[in-house]
C-alpha positions as CSV (number, residue, x, y, z in Angstrom):
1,X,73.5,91.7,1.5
2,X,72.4,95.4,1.3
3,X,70.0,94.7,-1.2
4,X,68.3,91.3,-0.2
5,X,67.5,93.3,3.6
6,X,66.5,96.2,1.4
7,X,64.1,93.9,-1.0
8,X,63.5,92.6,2.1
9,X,61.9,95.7,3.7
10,X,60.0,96.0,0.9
11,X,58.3,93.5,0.8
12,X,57.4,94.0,4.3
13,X,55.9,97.0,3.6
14,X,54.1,95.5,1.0
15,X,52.6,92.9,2.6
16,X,51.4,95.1,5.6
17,X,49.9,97.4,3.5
18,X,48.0,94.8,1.4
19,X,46.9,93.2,5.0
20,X,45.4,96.3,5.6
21,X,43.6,97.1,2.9
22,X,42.1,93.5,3.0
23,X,41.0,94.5,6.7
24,X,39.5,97.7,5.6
25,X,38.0,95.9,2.4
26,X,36.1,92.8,4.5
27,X,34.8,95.7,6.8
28,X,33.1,97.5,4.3
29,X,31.5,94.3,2.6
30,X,30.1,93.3,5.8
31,X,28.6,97.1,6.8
32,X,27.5,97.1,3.0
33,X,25.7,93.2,4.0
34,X,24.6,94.9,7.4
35,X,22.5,98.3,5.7
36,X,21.7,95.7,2.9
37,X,20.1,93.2,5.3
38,X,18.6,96.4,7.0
39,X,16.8,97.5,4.0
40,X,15.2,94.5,3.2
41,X,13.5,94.3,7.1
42,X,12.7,97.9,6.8
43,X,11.0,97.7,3.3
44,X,9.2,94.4,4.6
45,X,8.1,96.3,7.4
46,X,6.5,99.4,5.6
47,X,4.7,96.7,2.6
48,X,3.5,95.0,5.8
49,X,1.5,98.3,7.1
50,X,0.5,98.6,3.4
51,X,-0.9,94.8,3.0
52,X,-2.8,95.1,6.1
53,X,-4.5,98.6,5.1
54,X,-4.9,99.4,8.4
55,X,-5.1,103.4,9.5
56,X,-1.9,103.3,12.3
57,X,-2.5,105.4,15.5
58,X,0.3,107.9,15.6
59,X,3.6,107.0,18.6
60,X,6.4,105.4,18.4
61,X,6.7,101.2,18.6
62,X,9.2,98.8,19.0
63,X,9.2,94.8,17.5
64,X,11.8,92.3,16.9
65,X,11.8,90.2,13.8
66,X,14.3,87.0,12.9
67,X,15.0,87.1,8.8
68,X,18.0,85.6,7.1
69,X,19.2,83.9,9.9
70,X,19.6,87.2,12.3
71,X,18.0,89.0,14.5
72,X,16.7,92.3,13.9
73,X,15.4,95.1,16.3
74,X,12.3,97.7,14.9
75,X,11.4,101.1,16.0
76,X,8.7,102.4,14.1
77,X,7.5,106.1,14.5
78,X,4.5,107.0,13.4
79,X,3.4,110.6,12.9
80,X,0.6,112.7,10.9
81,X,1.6,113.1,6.9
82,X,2.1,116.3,5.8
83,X,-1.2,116.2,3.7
84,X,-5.0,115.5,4.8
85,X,-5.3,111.3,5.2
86,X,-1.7,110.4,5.1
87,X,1.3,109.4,8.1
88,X,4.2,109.6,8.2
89,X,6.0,106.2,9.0
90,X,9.8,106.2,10.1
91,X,11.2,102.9,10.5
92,X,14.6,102.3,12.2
93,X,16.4,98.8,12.2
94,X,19.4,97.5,13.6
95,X,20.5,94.1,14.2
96,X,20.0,92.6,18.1
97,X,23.4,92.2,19.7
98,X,22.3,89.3,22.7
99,X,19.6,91.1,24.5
100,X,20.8,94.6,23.4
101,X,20.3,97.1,19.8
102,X,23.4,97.0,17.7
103,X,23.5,100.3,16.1
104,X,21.1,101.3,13.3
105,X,21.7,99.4,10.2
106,X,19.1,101.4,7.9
107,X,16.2,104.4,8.7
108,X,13.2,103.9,5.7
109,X,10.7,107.0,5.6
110,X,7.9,106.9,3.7
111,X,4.4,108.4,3.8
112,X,0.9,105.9,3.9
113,X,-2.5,107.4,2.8
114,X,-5.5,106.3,4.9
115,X,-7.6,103.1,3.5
116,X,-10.6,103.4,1.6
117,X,-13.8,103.1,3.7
């Protein structure tokens, strides 16, 4: 009887254990997803500015964007390049949580050089 309560136990243990590190497994495949899903809106962001060729003013702007079926909050910062013709262009993106940011999902930096007259 001693050793059926003790295998038992065991595989109590085990089972908890491998519950857990299920949890912690489906967790990081969704935060993996959520930067994923981030990158893509940021790069589409930043090849948008590009297409357009248009010379940004320099400040900080916010937009929202659906794509994949979510959506996705903006905050681009735009500041003067560190060389003569070029900005700097931060992009920050998080998914929209209701009518409130989630937390950040991916930050894209990149630098733009102004568009030939």
């Amino acid at each position: 009887m001693v050793e059926v309560l003790v295998a038992v136990s065991i595989l109590a243990l085990v089972m908890v254990t491998l519950g857990q590190s299920m949890g912690a497994t489906a967790r990081a495949y969704t935060n993996i997803n959520e930067t994923h899903l981030g990158f893509l809106v940021a790069s589409d962001k930043l090849v948008e500015m590009q297409v357009y060729q248009q010379w940004p003013t320099t400040g900080t702007s916010d937009s929202e964007v659906t794509r994949n079926g979510r959506d996705w909050w903006i905050e681009t910062t735009i500041s003067e390049g560190p060389y003569p013709d070029t900005r700097r262009v931060d992009i920050e993106v998080g998914p929209l949580q209701g009518d409130d940011k989630g937390g950040m999902a991916y930050r894209l930096a990149s630098l733009i050089g102004k568009p030939a007259s």
